[in-house]
Residue, then its C-alpha position, 0 to 999 in steps of 0.5 A: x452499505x458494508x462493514x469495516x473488512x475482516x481479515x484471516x491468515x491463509x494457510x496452504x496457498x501455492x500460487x495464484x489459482x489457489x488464491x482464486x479458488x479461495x476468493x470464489x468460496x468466499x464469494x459463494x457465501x451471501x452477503x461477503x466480497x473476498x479479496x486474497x493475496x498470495x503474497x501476503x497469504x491473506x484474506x480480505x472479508x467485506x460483509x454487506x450490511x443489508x445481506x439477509x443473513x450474514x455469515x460468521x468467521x467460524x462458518x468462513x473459516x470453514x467455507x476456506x476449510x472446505x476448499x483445502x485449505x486453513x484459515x484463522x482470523x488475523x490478531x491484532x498486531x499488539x498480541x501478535x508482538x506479544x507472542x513473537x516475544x514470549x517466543x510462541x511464533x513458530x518459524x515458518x519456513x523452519x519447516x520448508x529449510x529442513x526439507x530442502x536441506x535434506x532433498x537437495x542432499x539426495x539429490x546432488x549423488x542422483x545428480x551426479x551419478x546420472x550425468x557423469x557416465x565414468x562414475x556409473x558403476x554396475x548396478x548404480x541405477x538401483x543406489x539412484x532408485x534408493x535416493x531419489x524415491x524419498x524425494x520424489x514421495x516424501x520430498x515432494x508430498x507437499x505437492x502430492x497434498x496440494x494435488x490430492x486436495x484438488x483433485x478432490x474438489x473438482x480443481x487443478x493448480x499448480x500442485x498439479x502439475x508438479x504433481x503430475x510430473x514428479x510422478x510421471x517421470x517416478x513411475x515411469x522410471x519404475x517401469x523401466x527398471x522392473x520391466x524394461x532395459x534400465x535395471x539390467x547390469x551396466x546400463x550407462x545414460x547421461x543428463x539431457x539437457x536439451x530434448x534428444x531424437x535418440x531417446x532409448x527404452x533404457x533411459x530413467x527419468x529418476x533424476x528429473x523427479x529428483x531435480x524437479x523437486x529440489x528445484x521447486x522447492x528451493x524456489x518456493x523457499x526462497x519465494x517464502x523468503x523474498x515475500x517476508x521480506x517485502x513485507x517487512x515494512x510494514x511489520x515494522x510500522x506494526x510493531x513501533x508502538x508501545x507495549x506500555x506506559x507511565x500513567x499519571x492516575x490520582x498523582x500516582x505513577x502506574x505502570x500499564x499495559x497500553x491496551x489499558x488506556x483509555x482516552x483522557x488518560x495522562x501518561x508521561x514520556x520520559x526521555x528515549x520513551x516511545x509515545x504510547x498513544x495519540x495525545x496533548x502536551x499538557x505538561x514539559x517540552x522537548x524534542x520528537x523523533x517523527x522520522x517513523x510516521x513522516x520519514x523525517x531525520x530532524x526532531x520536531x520540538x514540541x511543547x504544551x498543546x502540541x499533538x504527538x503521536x503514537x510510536x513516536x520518540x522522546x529524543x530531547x531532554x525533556x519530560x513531557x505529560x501527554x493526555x490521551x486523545x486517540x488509543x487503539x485502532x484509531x490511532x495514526x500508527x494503526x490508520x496509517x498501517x491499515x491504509x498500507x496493508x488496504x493498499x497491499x491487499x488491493x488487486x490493479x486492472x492488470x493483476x485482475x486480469x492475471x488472475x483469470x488468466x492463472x484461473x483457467x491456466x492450469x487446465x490448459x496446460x495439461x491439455x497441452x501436455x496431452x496433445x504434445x503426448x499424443x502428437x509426438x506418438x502420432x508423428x512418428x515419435x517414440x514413447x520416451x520423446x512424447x513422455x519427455x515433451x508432456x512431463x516438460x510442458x507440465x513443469x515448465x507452465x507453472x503459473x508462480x510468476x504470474x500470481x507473484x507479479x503484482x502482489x510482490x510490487x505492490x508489497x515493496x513498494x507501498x512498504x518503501x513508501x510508508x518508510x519515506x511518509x508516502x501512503x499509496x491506498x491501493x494499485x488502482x493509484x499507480x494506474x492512475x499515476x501512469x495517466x495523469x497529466x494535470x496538477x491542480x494545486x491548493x495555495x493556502x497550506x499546500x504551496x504555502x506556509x499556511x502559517x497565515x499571520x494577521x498583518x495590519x488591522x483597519x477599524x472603521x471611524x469611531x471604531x477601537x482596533x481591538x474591538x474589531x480583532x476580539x469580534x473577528x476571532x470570536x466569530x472565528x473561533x469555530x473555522x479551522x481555516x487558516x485565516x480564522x487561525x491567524x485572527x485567532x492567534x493575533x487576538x489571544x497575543x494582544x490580549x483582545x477578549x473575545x467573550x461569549x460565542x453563539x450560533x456560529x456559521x461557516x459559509x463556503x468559499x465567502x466566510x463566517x458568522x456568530x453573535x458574539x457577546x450578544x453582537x451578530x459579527x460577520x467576517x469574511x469577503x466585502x462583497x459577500x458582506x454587502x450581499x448577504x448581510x446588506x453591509x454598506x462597504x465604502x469605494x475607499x474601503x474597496x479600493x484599500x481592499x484591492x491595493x493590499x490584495x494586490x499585495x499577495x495580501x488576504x483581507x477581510x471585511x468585519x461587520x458587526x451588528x450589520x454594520x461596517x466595522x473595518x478590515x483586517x489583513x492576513x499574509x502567507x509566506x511560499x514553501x521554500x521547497x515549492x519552486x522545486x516541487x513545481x518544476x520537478x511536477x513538470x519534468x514528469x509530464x504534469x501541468x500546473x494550475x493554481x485552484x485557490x478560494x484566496x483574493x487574485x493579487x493573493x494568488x497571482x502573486x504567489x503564481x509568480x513566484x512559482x511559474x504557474x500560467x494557469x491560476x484561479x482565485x476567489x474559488x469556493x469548495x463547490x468551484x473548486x469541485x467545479x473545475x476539476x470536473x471542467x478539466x476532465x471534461x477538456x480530456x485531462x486526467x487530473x490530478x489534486x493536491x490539498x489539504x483543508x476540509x475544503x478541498x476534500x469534494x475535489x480530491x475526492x472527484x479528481x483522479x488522482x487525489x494527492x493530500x497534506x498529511x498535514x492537513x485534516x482528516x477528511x482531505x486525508x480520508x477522500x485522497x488517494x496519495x498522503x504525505x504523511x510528513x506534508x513536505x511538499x518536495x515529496x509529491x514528485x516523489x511520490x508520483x515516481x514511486x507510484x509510477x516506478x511501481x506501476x512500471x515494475x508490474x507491468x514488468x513482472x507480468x509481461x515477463x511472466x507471460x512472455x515466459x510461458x509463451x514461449x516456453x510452452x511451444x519449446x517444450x512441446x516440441x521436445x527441445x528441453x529436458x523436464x530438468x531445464x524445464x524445472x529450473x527455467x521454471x523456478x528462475x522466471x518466479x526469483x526473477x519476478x521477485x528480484x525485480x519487485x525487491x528492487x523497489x527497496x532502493x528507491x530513493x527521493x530526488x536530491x534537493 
């Protein structure tokens, strides 16, 4: 048993290693799991419930502290609005700016000066030792810092190395001029790109602590800039909702901050107004724009009782007033921006191995750099070719790419999804979506309309038509099924009073019962009318039953008072999208079944329609569970696609579980993949972002070990200059972050 996660800002963190040694400081106190991104800088806290002693955010804080680095609780996104528009938010990389602007300045003459002989005037190395001793100490403190730190608590990152290699060619270069051959008038060298046999005493290495600078922290800049910018989808999601509203209080218009209301409150929506908060019609109509929460150009007219949400806009001509039915936190807005960054801050199989790969990374590489120190002096080498091979292998080892492969994918590509209405809830779904090779559909809602309307109504002899629709939709009146709707409606439009409702019962997959008006009423399957409630159901009834089934009818038997009272026949109409979708799900390797609780000819008929081979009808929520479990016993990876409180067991249990957004909130709660706008043309869609994401990762890491894979050899054989080495360094980590920012591009397939 937990507690809803906590989450604090981490200041400090450089790469992956600094990540993992926050997570293990957490994960030392009792009771606490931690998860960190170095991407988005976070910390995501899990306290345990049954834990002895539970520690506070202040003793958390202060375990992150100890470790080196900062930490302040995340605020909530509405005060964070609130302080980035009074302009209190500091720019965070206005810091980062100044001091590359002012490296790369000093850096550019040392440059120069050290690769271009003709303009290496007498005594040049001293103006070369002026210039770059601000880099490599002031330029390059934030490393030193970060080294210092950990050298403190017993650790080595990335800082480390960098540290290390700035420092190393700094000091050397300090030796050669004061004691060695570099200092005298009229020494000459060039820049060494490639490693060189006939390194001289008189070389310095000013120009590698300069350039290796400059080039780490440009590319640290430019890493802070792609990772804003990968998170900006989400920001903006954050940042849609309303900062007050027009309420109705006594008949008075007030205006109120909206963490001032509360549920119940009527608030009124004037054209081009933001929707403050989650709530009814209660008065007016108009048209929506939805296109924020559901990815949807196209207005959605609303009227009394219709639900709006939260950061939606009154686009129409109409003045609406909402009643309040969900503020804050539990609004859609706030769920749907939680499942987002839930889903960014989670850790795929493939990064969890990445980051024990990072952990013991950085000690490794400077036991390389050691060895190719010692064995270029063992072999025959001179100091200056073993001093270039160890403060190469250094530089050119750093672990950035590593800690930003999955991260920077994950942040753009679930930030795209939410633009186009796709939720992801975590990276193990885009394992899932790699694996997947079955699709097992809902009928009622998710391939069709789920608008059920009530066609034909068959009282029993002796029995008034208009009895038997107010008894059914009084029983009814408790399901949220579509059928139970259509009865419902079919009743209120003919004006069939349904009176006082008791004891009302929904029984799984057969149908429901209530007294109404004093009258037990059961509705739903004959068979299970005849069995459970011992209802004599005639062969003529049947036979009508099984002619309108075949149909692609539904149809209900109604028994009042144990006795048989007549039928009543519902039908659904296919999603015109539906074929397409279909298809398109068997373009990306899936095969269809159609799992409906629905009559054969009901679900036959609409298989049809849609090319599906394998349907299976008359099927109850524990069956349906059954047959996703009967599936991934066959060896198939399932996946599951509903959207009614039925299907919640089996997209729960399936492996990958795909819900309607607009269905109920516990197939939306037990799925993995939500499409908010429940446009079913978005499901293939929404398979390829995921596996496009998956693909991106999987891209990202591969060349990032690739990367140091090979490299690492190279430099310790001392065929590249710590320079290149620097800038090889610094491009793998742009490039892993280039490729995650073109995920931003994705697009849905044309209709």
């Amino acid at each position: 048993m937990t507690t809803a996660p906590l989450q604090l800002e981490i200041g400090g963190m450089t790469c992956a290693a600094c990540a993992g040694r926050v997570e293990r400081s957490l994960s030392r106190l009792g009771g606490v799991t931690a998860s960190v991104n170095y991407a988005t800088e976070k910390a995501t806290v899990t306290l345990a419930d049954d834990a002895d002693a539970l520690p506070t955010i202040d003793e958390l804080v202060a375990a992150i502290e100890k470790a080196g680095y900062s930490a302040t609780p995340v605020a909530p996104p509405s005060e964070a609005r609130a302080s980035t528009a009074q302009g209190d938010a500091p720019d965070p990389l206005a810091d980062a700016r100044r001091r590359l602007a002012i490296v790369v300045a000093l850096t550019v003459p040392v440059l120069v000066l050290s690769m271009v002989p003709p303009l290496q005037f007498p005594n040049w190395q001293w103006l070369v030792l002026a210039l770059s001793s601000p880099v490599a100490v002031w330029g390059a403190w934030p490393f030193h810092r970060a080294a210092f730190m950990n050298a403190r608590h017993g650790t080595a990152t990335m800082d480390t190395l960098i540290s290390v290699g700035v420092g190393a060619a700094f000091g050397w270069s300090l030796y050669t001029l004061f004691f060695g051959e570099a200092g005298m008038t009229g020494m000459v060298m060039s820049l060494q790109l490639f490693g060189s046999p006939d390194t001289g005493s008189h070389e310095i290495y000013l120009e590698v602590a300069a350039a290796v600078t400059a080039f780490m922290l440009a590319g640290r800049y430019l890493e802070a800039k792609a990772k804003r910018a990968s998170g900006e989808a989400l920001r903006a999601l954050l940042e849609l909702s309303a900062t007050d509203a027009t309420v109705l209080r006594d008949g008075v218009e007030t205006r109120v901050a909206v963490d001032q209301l509360v549920v119940g409150d009527r608030f009124i929506a004037r054209p081009g107004d933001t929707i403050a908060t989650d709530g009814l019609v209660r008065d007016g109509a108009t048209a929506v724009d939805t296109s924020v929460m559901t990815g949807e150009s196209k207005p959605v007219e609303v009227a009394v009782d219709a639900r709006v949400v939260g950061g939606t806009v009154n686009v129409g001509p109409g003045v609406i007033t909402v009643e309040a039915t969900r503020i804050g936190a539990d609004t859609e807005l706030a769920r749907l921006g939680r499942l987002v960054e839930e889903a960014q801050t989670g850790k795929a199989r493939v990064q969890r191995i990445a980051d024990r790969v990072s952990a013991i990374f950085v000690p490794v590489v400077m036991v390389l750099s050691l060895l190719a120190l010692l064995g270029w002096l063992l072999f025959g080498g001179t100091i200056e070719q073993a001093f270039t091979a160890a403060v190469t292998t250094l530089i050119i080892a750093c672990p950035c790419a590593l800690g930003l492969a999955t991260p920077t994918a994950l942040l753009v590509g679930t930030g795209r999804g939410s633009q186009l209405g796709i939720l992801i809830r975590g990276p193990e779904v885009l394992e899932q979506t790699r694996r997947v090779d079955t699709i097992v559909l809902d009928k009622t809602g998710t391939l069709t309309t789920g608008r059920m309307r009530v066609t034909a109504v068959l009282p029993a002899a002796g029995i008034a038509e208009e009895r038997v629709l107010a008894a059914a939709a009084g029983a009814e009146s408790g399901s949220v099924h579509p059928v139970a709707a259509a009865i419902v409606e079919a009743a209120r439009e003919a004006g069939a009073a349904t009176g006082a409702v008791e004891g009302f019962q929904a029984h799984d997959g057969a149908g429901v019962s209530a007294v109404v008006d004093d009258r037990a009423v059961a509705v739903g399957r004959a068979d299970w009318l005849t069995s459970a409630w011992s209802v004599e159901v005639g062969d003529d009834v049947r036979a009508d039953i099984a002619h309108r089934e075949n149909d692609g009818m539904t149809v209900v038997a109604v028994a009042i008072d144990g006795a048989y009272a007549g039928l009543i026949a519902i039908s659904d109409a296919v999603r015109p999208e539906a074929g397409a979708t279909i298809a398109r799900l068997r373009a990306l390797g899936l095969t269809p079944v159609l799992l409906t609780g629905d009559n054969a000819g009901a679900a036959a008929r609409v298989a049809e329609q849609l090319g599906i081979d394998d349907v299976r009808s008359g099927v109850t929520p524990v069956g349906k569970l059954e047959a996703i479990r009967g599936l991934q016993a066959d060896g198939h990876v399932v996946a599951m696609l509903g959207d009614g409180v039925n299907d919640a067991a089996a997209l729960a249990a399936a492996d990958l579980g795909i819900a309607m957004g607009s269905g109920t909130d516990a197939a939306m709660a037990a799925s993995d993949l939500t499409i908010v706008s429940g446009d079913l043309s978005l499901v293939p869609d929404a398979v390829r972002l995921a596996r496009r994401t998956l693909r991106t990762i999987i891209g990202n890491l591969f060349w990032a070990f690739g990367y140091n894979t090979a490299a690492i050899p190279v430099a310790m054989m001392g065929l590249l200059s710590p320079v290149l080495a620097a800038l090889a360094m610094a491009v793998s980590s742009l490039f892993v972050l280039g490729n995650s920012l073109r995920l931003r591009s994705f697009a849905p397939e044309p209709r």
